[in-house]
C-alpha positions in Angstrom: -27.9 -28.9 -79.8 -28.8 -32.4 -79.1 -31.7 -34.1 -81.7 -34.7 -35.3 -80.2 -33.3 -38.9 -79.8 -30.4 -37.9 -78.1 -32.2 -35.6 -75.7 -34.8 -39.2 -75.0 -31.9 -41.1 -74.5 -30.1 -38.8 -72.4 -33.5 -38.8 -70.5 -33.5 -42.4 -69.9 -30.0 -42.6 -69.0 -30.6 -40.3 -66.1 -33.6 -41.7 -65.0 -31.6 -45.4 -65.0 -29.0 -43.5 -62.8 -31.5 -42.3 -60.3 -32.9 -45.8 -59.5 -30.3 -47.9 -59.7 -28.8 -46.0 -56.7 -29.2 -47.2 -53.1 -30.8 -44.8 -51.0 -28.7 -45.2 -48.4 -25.4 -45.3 -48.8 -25.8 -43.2 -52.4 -28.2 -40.3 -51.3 -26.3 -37.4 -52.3 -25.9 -39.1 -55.7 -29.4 -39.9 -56.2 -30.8 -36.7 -55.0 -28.2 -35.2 -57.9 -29.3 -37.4 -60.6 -33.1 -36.7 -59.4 -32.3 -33.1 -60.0 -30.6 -33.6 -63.8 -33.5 -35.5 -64.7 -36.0 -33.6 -63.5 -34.3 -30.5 -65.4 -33.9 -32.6 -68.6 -37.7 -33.7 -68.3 -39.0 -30.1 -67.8 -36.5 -29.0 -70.7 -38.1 -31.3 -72.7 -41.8 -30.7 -71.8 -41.4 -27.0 -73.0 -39.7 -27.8 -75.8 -42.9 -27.8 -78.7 -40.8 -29.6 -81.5 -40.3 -32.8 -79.4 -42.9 -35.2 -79.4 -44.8 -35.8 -76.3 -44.1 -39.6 -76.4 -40.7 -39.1 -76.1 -41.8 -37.7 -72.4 -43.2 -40.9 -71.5 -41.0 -43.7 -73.5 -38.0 -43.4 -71.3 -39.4 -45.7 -68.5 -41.4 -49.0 -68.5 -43.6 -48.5 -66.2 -45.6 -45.0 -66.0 -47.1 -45.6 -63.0 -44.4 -47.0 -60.8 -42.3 -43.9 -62.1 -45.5 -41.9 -61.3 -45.5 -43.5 -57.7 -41.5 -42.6 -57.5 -42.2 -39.3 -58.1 -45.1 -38.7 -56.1 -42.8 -40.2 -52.9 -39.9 -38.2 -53.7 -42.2 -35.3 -53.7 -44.5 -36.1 -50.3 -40.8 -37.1 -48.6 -39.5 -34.0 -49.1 -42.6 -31.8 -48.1 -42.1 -33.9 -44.6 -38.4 -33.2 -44.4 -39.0 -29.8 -44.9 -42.0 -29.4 -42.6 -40.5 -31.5 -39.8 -36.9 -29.2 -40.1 -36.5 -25.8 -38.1 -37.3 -23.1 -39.8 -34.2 -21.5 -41.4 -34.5 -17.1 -40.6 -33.9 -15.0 -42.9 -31.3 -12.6 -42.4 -33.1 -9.3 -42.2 -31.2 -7.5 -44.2 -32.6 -9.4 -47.1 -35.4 -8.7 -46.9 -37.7 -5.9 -48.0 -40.4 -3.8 -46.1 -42.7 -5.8 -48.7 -41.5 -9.7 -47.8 -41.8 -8.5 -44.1 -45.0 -7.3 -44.3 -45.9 -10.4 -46.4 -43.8 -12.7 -43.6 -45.3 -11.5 -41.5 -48.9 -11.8 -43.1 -47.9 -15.6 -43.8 -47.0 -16.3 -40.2 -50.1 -14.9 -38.5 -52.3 -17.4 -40.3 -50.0 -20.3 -40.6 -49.1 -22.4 -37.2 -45.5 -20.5 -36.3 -43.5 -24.2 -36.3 -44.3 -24.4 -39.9 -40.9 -23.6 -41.7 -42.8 -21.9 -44.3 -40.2 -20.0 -46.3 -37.9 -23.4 -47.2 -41.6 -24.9 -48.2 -42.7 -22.2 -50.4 -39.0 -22.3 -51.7 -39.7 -25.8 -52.3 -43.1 -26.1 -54.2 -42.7 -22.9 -56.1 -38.7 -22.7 -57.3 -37.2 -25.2 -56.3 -37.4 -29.1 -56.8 -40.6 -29.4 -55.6 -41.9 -27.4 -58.4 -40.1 -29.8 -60.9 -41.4 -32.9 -59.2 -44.6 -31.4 -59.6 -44.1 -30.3 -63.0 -42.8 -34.0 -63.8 -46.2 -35.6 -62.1 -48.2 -33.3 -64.2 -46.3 -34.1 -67.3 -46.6 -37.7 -67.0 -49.9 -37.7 -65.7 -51.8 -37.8 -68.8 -50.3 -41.5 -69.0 -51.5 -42.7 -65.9 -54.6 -43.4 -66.0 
């Protein structure tokens, strides 16, 4: 198990990895180091015996990281919403998430892709970036 250091030094290493790559021609590579950060950040912040400075001291700048964060997070919401919606196969799902589907779809607009959103903000890195906002939040003020 890594000591607390190590696990703030291992956090600033992946943050420095994330933005020192080009958007452009790196995006697969900084999407990937987004995610490990974001994983180690959330490790972190459930993690009672580290000390909450450690959550913050791995950047200069709180608020510019903040900012980061908060345009990761608004990017991908309009990726998502501007994609297709991607169907489920109907086979996997139950009588339940039909019902529920098709609950969902009678009160949102139907071009919404509102599986891959939900996906998004509740499992998937959406729900870290938010998680991530939230933990750093506290700082920026």
């Amino acid at each position: 198990m890594e000591t607390e250091r190590g696990l703030h030094q291992n956090l600033k290493v992946r943050w420095d990895r994330y933005t020192s790559c080009n958007q452009e021609s790196q995006s697969q590579k900084k999407s990937q180091y987004l995610g490990y950060f974001l994983e180690l950040l959330y490790s972190m912040s459930m993690n009672s015996s580290i000390d909450t400075e450690d959550l913050y001291n791995f950047c200069n700048d709180v608020h510019s990281t903040f900012n980061i964060l908060a345009l990761e997070f608004m990017t991908s919401v309009k990726d998502i919403s501007t994609q297709p919606p991607a169907a489920a196969p109907a086979s996997s799902m139950t009588d339940f998430h039909r019902t529920l589907d098709s609950a969902i779809s009678s009160q949102v607009s139907p071009e919404l892709p509102q599986a891959d959103l939900m996906d998004f903000l509740m499992h998937g890195r959406g729900w870290l970036l938010l998680n991530a906002m939230s933990t750093l939040a506290t700082q920026v003020r």
